[in-house]
N, C-alpha and C positions, 0 to 999 in steps of 0.2 A: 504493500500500500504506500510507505512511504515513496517509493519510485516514481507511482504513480502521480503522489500529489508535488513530487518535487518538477514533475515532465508536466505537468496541468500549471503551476505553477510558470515556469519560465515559457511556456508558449504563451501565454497568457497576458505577463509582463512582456512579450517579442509585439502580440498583437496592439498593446495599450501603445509602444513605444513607435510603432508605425503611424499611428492617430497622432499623436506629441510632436512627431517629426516634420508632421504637413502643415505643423506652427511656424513653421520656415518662411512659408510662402504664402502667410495672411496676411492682409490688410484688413485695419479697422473700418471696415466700414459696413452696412445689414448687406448689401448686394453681395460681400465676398463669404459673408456670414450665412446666407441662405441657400446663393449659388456657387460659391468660388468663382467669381468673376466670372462665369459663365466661361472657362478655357479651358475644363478637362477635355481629354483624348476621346476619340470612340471605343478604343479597346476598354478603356478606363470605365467610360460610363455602362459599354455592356458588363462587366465583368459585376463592378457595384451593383448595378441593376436585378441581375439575377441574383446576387446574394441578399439583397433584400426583399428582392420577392420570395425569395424561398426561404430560407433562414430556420425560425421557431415554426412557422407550418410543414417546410417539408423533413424537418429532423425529427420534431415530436409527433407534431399533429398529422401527419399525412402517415407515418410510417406505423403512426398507432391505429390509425384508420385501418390502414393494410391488415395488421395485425387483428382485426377484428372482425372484418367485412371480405377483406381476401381481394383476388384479383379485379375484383371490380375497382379499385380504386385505380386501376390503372387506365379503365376508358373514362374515368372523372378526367386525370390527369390528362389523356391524351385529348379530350375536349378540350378541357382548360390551356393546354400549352396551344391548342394550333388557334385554339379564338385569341389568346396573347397575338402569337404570329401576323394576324391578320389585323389585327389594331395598329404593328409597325409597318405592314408590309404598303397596307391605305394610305399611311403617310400624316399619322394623326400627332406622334410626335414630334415628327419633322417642322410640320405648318404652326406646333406647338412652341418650340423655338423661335421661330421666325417670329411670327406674330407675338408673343411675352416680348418680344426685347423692344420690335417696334412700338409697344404699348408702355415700355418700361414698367411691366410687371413682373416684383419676384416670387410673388404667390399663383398658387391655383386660383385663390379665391378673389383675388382683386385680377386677373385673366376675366374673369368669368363674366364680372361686371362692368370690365373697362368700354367705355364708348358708349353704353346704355343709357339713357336718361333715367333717372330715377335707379342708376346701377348701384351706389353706395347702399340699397336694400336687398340687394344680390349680391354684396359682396359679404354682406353680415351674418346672411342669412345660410352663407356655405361654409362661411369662417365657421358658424356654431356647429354644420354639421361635421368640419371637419374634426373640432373638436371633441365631439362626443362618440364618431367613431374613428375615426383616428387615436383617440386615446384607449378605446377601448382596444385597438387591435397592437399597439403598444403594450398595455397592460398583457397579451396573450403571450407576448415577447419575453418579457420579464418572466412570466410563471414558467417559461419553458427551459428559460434561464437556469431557475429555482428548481426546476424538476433534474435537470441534469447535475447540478451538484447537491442534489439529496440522492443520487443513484451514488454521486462517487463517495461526499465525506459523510453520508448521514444525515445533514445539514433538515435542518427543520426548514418549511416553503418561505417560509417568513423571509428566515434570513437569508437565505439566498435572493426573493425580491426585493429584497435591501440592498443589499451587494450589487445588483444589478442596476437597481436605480443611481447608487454612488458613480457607479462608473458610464451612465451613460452620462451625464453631466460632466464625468472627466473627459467623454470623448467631444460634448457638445463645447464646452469651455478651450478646449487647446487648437480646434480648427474649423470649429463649425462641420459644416456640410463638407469641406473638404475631407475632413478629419475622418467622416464617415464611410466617405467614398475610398480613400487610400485604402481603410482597412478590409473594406469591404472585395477590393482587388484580392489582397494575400487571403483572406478567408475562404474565396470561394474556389481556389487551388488549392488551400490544405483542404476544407472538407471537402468537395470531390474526391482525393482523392484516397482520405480518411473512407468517404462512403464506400466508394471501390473495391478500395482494401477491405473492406470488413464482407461486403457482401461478397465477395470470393471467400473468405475464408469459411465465411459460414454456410455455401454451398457447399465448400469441400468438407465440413465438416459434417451437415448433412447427407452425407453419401455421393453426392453431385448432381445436377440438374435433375435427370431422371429420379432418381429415390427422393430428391424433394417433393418432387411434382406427386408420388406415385401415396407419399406419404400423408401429406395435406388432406389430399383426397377420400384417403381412409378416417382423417378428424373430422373432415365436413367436405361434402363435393362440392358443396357452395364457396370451398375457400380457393375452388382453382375454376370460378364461372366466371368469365368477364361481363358477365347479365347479374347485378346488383339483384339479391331478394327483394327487393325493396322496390320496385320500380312499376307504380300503380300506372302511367301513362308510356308504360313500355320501354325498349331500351334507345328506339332512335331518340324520345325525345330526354330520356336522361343524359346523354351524352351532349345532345343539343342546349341544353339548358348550363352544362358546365362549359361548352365554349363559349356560351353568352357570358360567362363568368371571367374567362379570359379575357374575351373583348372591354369586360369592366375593364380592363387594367388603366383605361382611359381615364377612369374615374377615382383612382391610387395617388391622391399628392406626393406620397414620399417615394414613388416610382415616378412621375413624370417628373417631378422638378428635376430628377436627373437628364432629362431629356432638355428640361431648358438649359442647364448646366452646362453643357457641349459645347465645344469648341469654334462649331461649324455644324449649321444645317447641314451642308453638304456632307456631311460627315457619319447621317444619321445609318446612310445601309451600310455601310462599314459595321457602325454598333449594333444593327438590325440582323446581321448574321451570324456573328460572335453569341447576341443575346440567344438565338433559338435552338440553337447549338448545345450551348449547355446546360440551358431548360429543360431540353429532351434528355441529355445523358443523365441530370440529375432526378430528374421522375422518376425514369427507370428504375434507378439503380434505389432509390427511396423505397419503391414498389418492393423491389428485391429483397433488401431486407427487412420490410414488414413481414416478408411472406416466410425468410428464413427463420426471422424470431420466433413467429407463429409456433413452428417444430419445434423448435431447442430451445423455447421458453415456455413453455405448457402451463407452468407456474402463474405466469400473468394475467391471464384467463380472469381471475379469481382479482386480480389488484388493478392496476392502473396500465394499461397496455402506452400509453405513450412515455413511459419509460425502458420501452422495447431497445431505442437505440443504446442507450450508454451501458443500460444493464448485459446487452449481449456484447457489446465491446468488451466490458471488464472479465467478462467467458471466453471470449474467442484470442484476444489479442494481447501478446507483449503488455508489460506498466508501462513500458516507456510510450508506443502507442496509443493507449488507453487514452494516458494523459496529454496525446494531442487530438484526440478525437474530444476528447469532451472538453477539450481547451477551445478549441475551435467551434464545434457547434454551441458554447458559453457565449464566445465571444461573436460570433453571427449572430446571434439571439440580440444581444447588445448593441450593434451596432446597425440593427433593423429598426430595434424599437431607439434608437438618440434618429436616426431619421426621421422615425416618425412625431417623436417630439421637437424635432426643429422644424416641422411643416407645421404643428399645433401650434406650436410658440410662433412661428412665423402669423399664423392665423389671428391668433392673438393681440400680435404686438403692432402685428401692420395693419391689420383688418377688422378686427374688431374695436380693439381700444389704439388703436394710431395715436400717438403724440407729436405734433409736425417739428423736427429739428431733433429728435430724441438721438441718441448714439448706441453703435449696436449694445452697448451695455445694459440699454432697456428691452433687448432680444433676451441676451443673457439672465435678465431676471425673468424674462417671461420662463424661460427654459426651467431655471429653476423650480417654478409654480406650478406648470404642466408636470413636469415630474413627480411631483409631490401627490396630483391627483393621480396619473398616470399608475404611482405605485399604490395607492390607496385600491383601485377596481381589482390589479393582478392581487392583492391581499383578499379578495374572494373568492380564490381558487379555482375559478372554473374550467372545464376542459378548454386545453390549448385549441384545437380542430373546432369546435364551438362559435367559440369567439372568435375565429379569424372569419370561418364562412357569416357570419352575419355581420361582420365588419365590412369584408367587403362586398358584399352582396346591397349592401343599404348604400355603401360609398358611392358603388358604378353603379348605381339605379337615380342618386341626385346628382350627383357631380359630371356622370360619363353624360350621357346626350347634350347636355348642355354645351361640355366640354369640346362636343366633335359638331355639334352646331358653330359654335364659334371658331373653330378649325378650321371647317368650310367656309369662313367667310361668308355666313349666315347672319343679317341684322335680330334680334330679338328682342321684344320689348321687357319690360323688368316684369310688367305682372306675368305674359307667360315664361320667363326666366323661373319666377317665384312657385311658380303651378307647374315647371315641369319637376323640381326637384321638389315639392312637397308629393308631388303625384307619384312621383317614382320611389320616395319611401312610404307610401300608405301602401303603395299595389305591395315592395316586396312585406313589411311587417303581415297586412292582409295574408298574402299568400302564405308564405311561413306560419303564423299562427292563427290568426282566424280559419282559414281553410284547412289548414294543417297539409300541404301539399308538396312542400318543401324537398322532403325525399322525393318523390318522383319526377321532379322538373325544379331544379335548382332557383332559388328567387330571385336572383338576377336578371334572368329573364325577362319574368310578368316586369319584375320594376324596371326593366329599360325601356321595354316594347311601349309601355306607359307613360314617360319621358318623352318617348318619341312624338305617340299618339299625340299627346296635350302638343305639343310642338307644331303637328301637322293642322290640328286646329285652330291653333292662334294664326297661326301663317292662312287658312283658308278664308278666318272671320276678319285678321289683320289685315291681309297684306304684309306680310314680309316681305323687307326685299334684302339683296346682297349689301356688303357692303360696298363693292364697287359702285351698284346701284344708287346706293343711295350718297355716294358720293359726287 
């Protein structure tokens, strides 16, 4: 053990000290604070991008999912990565970039409003949403934080979402959103390849592909169907409903503002190939070892399955590996959720409570505040996978149509601004629990399809016009 905590330990301090280091290259001011000056690489933004998109859902929450539900998570997944694909491939963060800078917007949520009359009631009104789910799926970050070192030292949940919250404030304080993104680079190489390594080992330790496959089967046939039990409106539209969940990704603050953050529009399919890339090989391989735990953890069954990863790590692998596997998927977890609180704190500071001439130091205290609540929700423990799918299922239900309305160079008035993202979280909460439908057609969906709708309306009774138009 102690090897282990001595290897968890110095990868740890290696990941903090990569974040400290991109202190180098800050300037005081909220622009470099929220975007880094808008000059990282494309390799740099794919790279961060996909480590924050995946992070605390695909180490805990996807892999526990597996571990419960079986190969069906893998056409969730295979949904979810190709509706992603196709929200870069449209060119939604590219014209996302362009048009934020033209606007001199560093948030999502004053984007959303800029050039609308009456838009400072759409900028507030996304600021709150950002912050209630945005924090919320922060909070999911931190617990999974929390769950991976109660696998390694015992750690009660408490203190590990404490430890977690300290240190994403150390990552928020020493570079901001750069800070984030640096580390978010070297993370998403170690765990790949952490994942890798593990899900080989644990197929060969399972007998190998075959005797996995042959063995599951014998637990539950349902653990090797890529047809979810669960799927009251069949399998095309379950699978259909989780690339609408991809395609949210439009509606992700702490994912697009990486996309304003770039160097160069021109730059985007550069980062648009790198991103799909390793989206796909980390589903996979996430898939993989849910399904390997499944066998060689039979124990879990009975306790907490999103403890799957670390616990079969400390089974299968070296202490010295151990401790960079759960050093890493620690510090992923971390540097997902200080993203997602410098897009709350951004929300906050610039968009909700703005102060005109304030210095990013008043970013800085927001960061701290957000935090503070941030940790208080992960202190309710709820399942990691939970909270992320209703995080972001409610996000890209208000924030995405609007989002890719203005993309397109689409004029919108503020009140249907206001009625597409109130519409599009009534449809998803309705769906999900008033109807209770959520399993068989993911709420993403109904809540975008609904955004849209109201959209298509205002524009039939309005007149919409472009913005060239109406220029």
């Amino acid at each position: 053990m102690t090897v282990v905590v001595v290897s968890f330990i110095v990868c740890l301090l290696f990941f903090l000290g990569v974040g400290i280091a991109s202190a180098r290259l800050r300037k005081n001011t909220s622009e470099d604070y929220l975007l880094a000056s808008r000059s990282v690489g494309p390799w740099v933004v794919a790279l961060s991008a996909v480590a924050t998109n995946n992070s605390g859902f695909m180490f805990v929450g996807l892999i526990g999912a597996t571990y419960t539900e079986g190969l069906s998570s893998l056409a969730l997944m295979g949904g979810w990565v190709t509706g992603d694909y196709v929200a870069w491939l449209v060119g939604i963060p590219k014209a996302l970039r362009e048009r934020s800078e033209q606007g001199g917007c560093a948030t999502i949520p004053s984007f959303l409003g800029h050039g609308i009359q009456g838009g400072e009631k759409v900028v507030k009104v996304a600021a709150l949403i950002v912050l209630a789910f945005l924090g919320t799926y922060a909070a999911a970050q931190l617990t999974a934080g929390s769950k991976a070192l109660h696998a390694l030292f015992g750690w009660d949940l408490v203190a590990g979402s404490v430890m977690g919250a300290l240190i994403v404030v150390v990552y928020c304080f020493s570079g901001g959103i750069r800070a984030s993104i640096w580390t978010d680079v070297v993370q998403s190489v170690v765990m790949f390849v952490a994942m890798l390594l593990l899900l080989l080992v644990g197929i060969s330790d399972a007998g190998g592909p075959v005797a996995l496959w042959t063995s599951l089967a014998e637990i539950d046939p349902q653990l090797v169907s890529i047809v979810p039990a669960n799927a009251p409106f069949g399998f095309a539209m379950f699978v259909l409903g989780w690339l609408a969940a991809g395609f949210g990704v439009v509606g992700q603050p702490h994912i697009m503002v990486r996309a304003m953050a770039i160097d160069s529009a021109e730059n985007m399919a550069s980062a648009r190939r790198v991103y799909v890339v390793w989206n796909v090989l980390f589903s996979i391989s996430a898939v993989g070892v849910g399904l390997t735990a499944r066998l060689l953890l039979p124990e879990l069954s009975g306790f907490d399955p999103e403890l799957a990863m670390p616990t079969l790590s400390m089974q299968l692998l070296h202490p010295v590996l151990v401790g960079l596997v759960l050093a890493g998927l620690f510090a992923a977890t971390m540097s997902t959720a200080d993203s997602q609180v410098l897009s709350c704190s951004a929300a906050l500071t610039q968009d909700l409570l703005p102060r005109p001439g304030a210095s990013h130091y008043y970013n800085k205290a927001g960061t701290v505040f957000v935090t503070m609540i941030v940790l208080g929700f992960a202190l309710m423990g709820e399942s990691v996978f939970a909270l992320v799918v209703l995080a972001w299922s409610s996000l890209a239900a208000t924030l995405g149509p609007l989002l890719v309305i203005r993309c397109l160079g689409r004029r919108v008035t503020s009140t249907t601004a206001l009625a597409m993202m109130i519409g599009g979280l009534v449809a998803v909460l309705g769906w999900k629990y008033g109807l209770g439908y959520g399993a068989g057609l993911y709420e993403a969906l109904p809540g975008m399809l609904a955004g849209f709708a109201i959209y298509a309306i205002g524009d039939a009774i309005g007149g919409e016009t472009t913005e060239s138009e109406a220029a």
